[in-house]
C-alpha positions in Angstrom: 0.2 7.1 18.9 -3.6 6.5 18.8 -5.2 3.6 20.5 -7.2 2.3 18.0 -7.1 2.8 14.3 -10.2 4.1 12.1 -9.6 0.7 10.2 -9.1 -1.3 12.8 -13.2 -2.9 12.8 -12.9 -3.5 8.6 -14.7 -6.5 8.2 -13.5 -8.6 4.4 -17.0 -7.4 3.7 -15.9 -3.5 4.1 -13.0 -4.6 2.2 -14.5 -5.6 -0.6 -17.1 -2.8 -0.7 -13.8 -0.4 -0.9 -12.3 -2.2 -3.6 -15.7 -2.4 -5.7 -16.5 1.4 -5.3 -12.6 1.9 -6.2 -12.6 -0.6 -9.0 -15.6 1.7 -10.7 -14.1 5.0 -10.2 -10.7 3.4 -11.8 -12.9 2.5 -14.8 -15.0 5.4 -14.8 -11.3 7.0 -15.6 -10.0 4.7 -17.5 -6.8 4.7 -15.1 -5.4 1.0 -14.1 -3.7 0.7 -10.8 -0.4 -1.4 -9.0 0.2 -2.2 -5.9 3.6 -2.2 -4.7 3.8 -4.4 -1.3 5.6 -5.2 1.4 4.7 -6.0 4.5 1.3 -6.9 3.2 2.9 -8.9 1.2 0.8 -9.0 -1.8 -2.4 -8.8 0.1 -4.2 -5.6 -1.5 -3.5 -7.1 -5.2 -4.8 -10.4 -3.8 -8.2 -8.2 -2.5 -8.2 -6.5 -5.7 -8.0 -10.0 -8.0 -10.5 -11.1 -5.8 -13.2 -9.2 -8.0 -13.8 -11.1 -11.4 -13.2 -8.4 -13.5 -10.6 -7.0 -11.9 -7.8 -7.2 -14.9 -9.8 -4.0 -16.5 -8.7 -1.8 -14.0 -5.9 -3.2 -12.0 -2.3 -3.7 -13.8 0.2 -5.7 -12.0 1.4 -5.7 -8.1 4.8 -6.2 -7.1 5.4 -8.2 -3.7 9.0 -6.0 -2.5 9.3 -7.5 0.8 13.5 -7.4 0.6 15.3 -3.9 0.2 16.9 -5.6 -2.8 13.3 -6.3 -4.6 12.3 -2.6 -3.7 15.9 -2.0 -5.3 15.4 -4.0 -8.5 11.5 -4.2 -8.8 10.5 -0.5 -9.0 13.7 1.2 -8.4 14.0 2.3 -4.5 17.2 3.6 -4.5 20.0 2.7 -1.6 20.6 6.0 -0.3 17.3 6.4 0.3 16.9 2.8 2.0 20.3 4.0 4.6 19.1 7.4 5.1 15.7 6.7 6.2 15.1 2.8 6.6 13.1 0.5 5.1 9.9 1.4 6.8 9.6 4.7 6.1 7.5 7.8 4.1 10.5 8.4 2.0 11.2 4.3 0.6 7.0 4.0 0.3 7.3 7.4 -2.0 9.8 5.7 -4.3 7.9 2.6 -3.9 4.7 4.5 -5.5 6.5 6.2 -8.2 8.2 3.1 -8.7 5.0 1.4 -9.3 3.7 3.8 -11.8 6.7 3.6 -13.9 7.4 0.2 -14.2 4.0 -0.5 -14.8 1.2 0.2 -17.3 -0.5 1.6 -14.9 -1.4 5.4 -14.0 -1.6 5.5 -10.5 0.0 2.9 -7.8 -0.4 2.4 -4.0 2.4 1.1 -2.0 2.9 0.0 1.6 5.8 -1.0 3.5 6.0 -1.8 7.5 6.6 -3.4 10.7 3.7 -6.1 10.9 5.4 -7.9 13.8 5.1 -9.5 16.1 9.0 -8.9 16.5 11.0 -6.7 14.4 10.3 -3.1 16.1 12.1 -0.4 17.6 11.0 2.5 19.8 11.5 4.7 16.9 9.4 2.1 14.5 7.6 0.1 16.7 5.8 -2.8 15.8 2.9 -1.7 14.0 3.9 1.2 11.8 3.2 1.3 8.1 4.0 3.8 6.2 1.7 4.1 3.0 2.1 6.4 -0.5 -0.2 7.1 -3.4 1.3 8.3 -6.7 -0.6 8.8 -9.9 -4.2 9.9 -8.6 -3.8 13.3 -9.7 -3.0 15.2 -6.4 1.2 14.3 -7.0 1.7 11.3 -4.7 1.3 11.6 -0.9 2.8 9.4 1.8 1.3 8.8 5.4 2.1 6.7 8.5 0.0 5.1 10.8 0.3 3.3 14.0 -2.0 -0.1 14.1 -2.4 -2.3 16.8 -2.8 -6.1 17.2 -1.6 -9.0 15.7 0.4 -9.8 12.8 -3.0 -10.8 11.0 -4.3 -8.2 11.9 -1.8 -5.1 11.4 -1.6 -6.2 7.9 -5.6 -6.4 7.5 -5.7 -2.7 8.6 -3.3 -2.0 6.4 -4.8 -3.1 3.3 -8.5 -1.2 4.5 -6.4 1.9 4.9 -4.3 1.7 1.5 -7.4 0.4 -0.5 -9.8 3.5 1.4 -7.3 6.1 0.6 -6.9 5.2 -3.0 -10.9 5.6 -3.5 -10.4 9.2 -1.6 -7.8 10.2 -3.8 -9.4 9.2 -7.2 -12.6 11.3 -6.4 
């Protein structure tokens, strides 16, 4: 695991800059984005609503912080749940695709996790969130990464990375 995540200085300010430079290339496309959430519990769409303006670009975000919302919401299916866990690449894939197809939108982010401060394991310690992006016309891709810090503070890392790999994707 790496000490210290590339995300791990984002100020709100950095944020916010993210979200503005993705918010343009969204409408330069005319492609509207969801955020399907977990751990962060709804943070990202809260960043993203945070810019008057934003209902041009961004569509909806589901908050799936249960394995029965990621069930019901935007169709996570059970197997995939038992096979891999919760927090995993495979659940935040389904998440994604989810997203995009119980949506209006044409590309959706999705990240689910262990924030902490309990709740880890040595195989998914506290502090590893496992991200997809689905829609942004390179198929959807899934990462994990290993923050550090507080609750607070694993989830603000979180949304900087999900938010600065979205504006990679779209180009």
């Amino acid at each position: 695991m790496p000490d210290k995540s590339k995300y791990q200085n984002a100020s709100d300010a950095d944020i916010a800059d993210l979200v503005v430079q993705l918010s343009l290339r969204l409408l330069a496309n005319r492609i509207r984005i969801a955020t399907v959430e977990s751990c962060t519990g709804g943070s990202v769409a809260a960043t993203f609503t945070d810019l008057a303006g934003s209902s041009n670009w961004f569509d909806r975000g589901f908050v799936t912080y249960s394995n029965q919302a990621k069930m019901d919401m935007v169709g996570v299916r059970s197997a995939t749940i038992d096979a891999y866990g919760a927090v995993s690449e495979a659940v935040a894939i389904e998440m994604a695709e989810g997203g995009v197809s119980h949506s209006e939108a044409g590309c959706a982010l999705s990240i689910t996790g262990v924030a902490g401060p309990g709740g880890g394991t040595p195989e998914k310690p506290v502090g590893m969130v496992c991200f997809a992006w689905s829609g942004f016309g390179v198929g959807t891709q899934a990462r994990t990464e290993y923050f550090q810090g507080t609750r607070s503070e694993i989830r603000h890392q979180s949304v900087a990375c999900a938010v600065g790999h979205a504006l990679k994707l779209i180009g």
